[in-house]
N, C-alpha and C positions, 0 to 999 in steps of 0.2 A: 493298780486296779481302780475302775470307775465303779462306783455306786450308781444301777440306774434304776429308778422305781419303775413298777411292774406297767404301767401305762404309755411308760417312753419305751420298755420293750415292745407293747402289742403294737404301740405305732410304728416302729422301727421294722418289726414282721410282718407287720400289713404292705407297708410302704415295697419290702423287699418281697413278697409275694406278687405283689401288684406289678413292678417293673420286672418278674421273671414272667411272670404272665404275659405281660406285653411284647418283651422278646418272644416269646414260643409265638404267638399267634401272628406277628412281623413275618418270623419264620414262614410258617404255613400259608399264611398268604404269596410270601414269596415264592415259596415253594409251589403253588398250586398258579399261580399265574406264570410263571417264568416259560413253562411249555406254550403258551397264551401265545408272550411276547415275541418266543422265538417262531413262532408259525406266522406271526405279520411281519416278523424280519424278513424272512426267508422265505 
């Protein structure tokens, strides 16, 4: 077991908040453009 003091957790949850946050909105943006892309495809 590691010993981690409580500042290297908030940054470690900040950090892993941060990049699921970034995923979802990748997401949604994907998501909300991809009818976009496929109507200039096609």
């Amino acid at each position: 077991m590691f010993y981690f003091p409580d500042y290297s957790l908030d940054i470690f949850s900040n950090i892993f908040a941060w990049e699921s946050y970034h995923s979802i909105s990748k997401s949604l943006k994907f998501t909300i453009n991809m009818p976009i892309f496929t109507y200039f495809l096609f």
